[in-house]
Wavefront OBJ file of the C-alpha trace (Angstrom):
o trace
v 101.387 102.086 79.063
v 102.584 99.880 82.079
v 102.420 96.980 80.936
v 100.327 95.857 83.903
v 96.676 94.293 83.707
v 93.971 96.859 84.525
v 90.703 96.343 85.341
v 88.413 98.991 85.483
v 85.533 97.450 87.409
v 87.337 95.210 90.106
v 85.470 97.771 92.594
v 82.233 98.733 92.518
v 79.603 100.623 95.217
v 76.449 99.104 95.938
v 74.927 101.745 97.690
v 74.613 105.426 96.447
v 75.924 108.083 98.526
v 75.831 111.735 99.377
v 78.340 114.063 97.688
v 81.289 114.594 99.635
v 81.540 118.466 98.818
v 81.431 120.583 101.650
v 82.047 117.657 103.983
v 85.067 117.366 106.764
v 86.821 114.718 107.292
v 85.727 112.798 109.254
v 82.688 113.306 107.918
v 83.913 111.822 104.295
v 84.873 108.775 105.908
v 81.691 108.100 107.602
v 79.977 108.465 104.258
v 82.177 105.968 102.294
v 82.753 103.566 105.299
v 81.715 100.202 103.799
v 80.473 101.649 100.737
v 82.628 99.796 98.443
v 83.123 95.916 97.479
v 85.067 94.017 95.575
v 83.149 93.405 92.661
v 82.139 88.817 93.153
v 83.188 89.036 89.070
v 86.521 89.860 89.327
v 87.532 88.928 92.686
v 89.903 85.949 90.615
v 91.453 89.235 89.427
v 92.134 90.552 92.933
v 92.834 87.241 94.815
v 96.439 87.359 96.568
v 97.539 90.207 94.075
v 98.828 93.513 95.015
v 96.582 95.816 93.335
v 97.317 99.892 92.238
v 94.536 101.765 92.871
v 94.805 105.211 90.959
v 92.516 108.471 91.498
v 92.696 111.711 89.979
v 92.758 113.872 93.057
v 93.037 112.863 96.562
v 91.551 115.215 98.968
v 90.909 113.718 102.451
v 92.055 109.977 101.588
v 88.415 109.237 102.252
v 87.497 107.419 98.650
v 90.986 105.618 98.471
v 90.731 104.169 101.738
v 87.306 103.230 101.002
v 88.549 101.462 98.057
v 91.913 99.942 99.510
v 89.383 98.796 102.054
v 87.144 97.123 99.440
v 90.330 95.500 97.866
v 91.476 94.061 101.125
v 88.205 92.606 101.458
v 87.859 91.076 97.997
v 91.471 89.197 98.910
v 94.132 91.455 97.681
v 97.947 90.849 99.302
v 98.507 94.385 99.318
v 96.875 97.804 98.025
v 99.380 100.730 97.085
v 97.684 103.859 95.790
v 98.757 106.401 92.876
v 97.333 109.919 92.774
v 97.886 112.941 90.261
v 97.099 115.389 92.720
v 96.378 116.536 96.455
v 93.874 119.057 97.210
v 95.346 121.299 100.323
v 93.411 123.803 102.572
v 94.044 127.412 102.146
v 96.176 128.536 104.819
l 1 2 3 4 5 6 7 8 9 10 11 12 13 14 15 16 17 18 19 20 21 22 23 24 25 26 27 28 29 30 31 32 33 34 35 36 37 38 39 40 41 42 43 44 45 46 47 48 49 50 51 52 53 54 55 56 57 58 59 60 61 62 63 64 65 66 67 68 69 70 71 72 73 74 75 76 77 78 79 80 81 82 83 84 85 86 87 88 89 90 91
């Protein structure tokens, strides 16, 4: 639709995790720190690129960052991220 190469396993996570339901925070971020990597395949696709990372919902930023993280890692220039939705508190 974009035009733009896309490459659906440039990330991947080595190590299960817990489910991030019911979790704060901070607590999300502990879980996914260093839980992703650039996948050693693709990393030519990553390499000095700027790379779009898109999720369906974004509720603490945990995941993306996780991710961007990952991407960073792997080599990437620069990470911007595209989300459909943000999941807010009730008030």
């Amino acid at each position: 639709m974009t035009g733009l190469p896309v490459c659906l396993d440039a990330l991947r996570r080595p190590r299960k995790t817990q489910s991030l339901e019911g979790q704060n925070r901070a607590a999300r971020f502990e879980t996914l720190s260093g839980a992703m990597v650039a996948n050693v395949m693709r990393q030519p696709l990553i390499q000095g690129r700027h790379i779009l990372l898109v999720d369906d919902v974004m509720t603490s930023g945990a995941t993306l960052a996780a991710a961007a993280e990952a991407a960073l890692s792997g080599g990437a220039k620069e990470v911007s991220i595209l989300t459909l939705a943000r999941a807010i508190k009730d008030a």
